[in-house]
N, C-alpha and C positions, 0 to 999 in steps of 0.2 A: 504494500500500500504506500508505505513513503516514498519508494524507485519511482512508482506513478507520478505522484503528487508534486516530488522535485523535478520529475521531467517535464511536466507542466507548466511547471514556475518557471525552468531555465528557458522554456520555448516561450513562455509569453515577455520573459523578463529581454528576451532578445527584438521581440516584437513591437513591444511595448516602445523602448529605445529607437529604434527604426524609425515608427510613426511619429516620437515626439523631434527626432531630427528631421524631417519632411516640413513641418507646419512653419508656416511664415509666425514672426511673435504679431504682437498686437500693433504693435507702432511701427514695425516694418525698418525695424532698424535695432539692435542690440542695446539694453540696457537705455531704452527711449523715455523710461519713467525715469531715470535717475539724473537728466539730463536739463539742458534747458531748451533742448528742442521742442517739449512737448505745448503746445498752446492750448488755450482756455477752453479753443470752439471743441479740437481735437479730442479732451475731454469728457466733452459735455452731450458727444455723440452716442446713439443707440449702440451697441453692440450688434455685432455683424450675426447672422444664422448661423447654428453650427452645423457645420458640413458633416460630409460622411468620416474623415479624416476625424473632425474633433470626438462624434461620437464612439467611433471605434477605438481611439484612445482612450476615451472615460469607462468603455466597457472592460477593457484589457487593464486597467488599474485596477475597476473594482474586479477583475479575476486575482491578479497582482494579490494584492489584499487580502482576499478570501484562501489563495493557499499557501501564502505565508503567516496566517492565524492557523491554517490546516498543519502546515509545517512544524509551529511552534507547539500548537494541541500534541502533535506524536511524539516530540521529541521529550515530551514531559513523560510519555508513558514511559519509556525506556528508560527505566533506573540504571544508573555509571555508578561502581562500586566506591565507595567515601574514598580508599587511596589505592593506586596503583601500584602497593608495595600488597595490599590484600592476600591473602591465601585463593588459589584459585578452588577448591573446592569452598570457598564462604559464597563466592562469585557463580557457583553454579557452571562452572569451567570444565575444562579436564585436566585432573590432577598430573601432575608432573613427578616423578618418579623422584627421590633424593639418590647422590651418587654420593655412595660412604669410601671414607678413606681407604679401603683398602683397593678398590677399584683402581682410584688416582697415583696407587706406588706403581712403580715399573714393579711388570711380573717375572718372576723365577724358572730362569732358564729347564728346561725337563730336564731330570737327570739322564733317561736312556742316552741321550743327546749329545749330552757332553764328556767327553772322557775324565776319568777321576784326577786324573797328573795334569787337565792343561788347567794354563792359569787362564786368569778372565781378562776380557781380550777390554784393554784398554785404548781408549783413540790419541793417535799422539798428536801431542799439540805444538804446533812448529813456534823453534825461537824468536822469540823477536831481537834483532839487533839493538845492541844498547850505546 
């Protein structure tokens, strides 16, 4: 259910951005309210109809919205254990097996193996010049 939900959101959330880069702004010029280009008459004008453009943006926001509260809703059910140092069986995990000391020594050559007179074969370590 969430794979859905977020594939949703990332296909409208790409959609969404598309359409609001398409639209002319209001004043047909960037940042035209903060300016002093804007005039009184210019103002005091009716707002234009919204076109197909604007409404398909306002649809794809309130989707926007609705499955990013969807998003937020699931990620609440999914309890995250308090720390990451946890036991993974408290976590409902699969436990991990402990490796005891005795595994970690190097192990004991066979005796059939080895003749009883040689000695243990040591690696030699070349001089270093001094």
């Amino acid at each position: 259910m969430t794979t859905v939900v977020l594939a949703l959101h990332l296909l409208v959330t790409a959609v969404l951005i598309f359409l609001i880069l398409l639209q002319k702004t209001e004043g047909n010029a960037a940042g035209g309210g903060f300016g002093g280009g804007v005039s009184l008459s210019a103002m005091m004008q009716p707002r234009s109809r919204p076109n197909a453009l604007t409404r398909a943006t306002s649809i794809l926001a309130l989707t926007f919205f609705a499955t990013s509260i969807t998003l937020a809703l699931l990620a609440r059910n999914h309890r995250a254990p308090a720390s990451i140092m946890a036991p993974a069986a408290a976590t409902g995990g699969v436990a991990v097996p402990k490796v005891s000391d005795s595994v970690m020594e190097t192990p004991a050559a066979p005796a059939a193996d080895v003749p009883a007179d040689a000695a243990p074969a040591v690696p030699a370590v070349p001089s270093v010049p001094k």
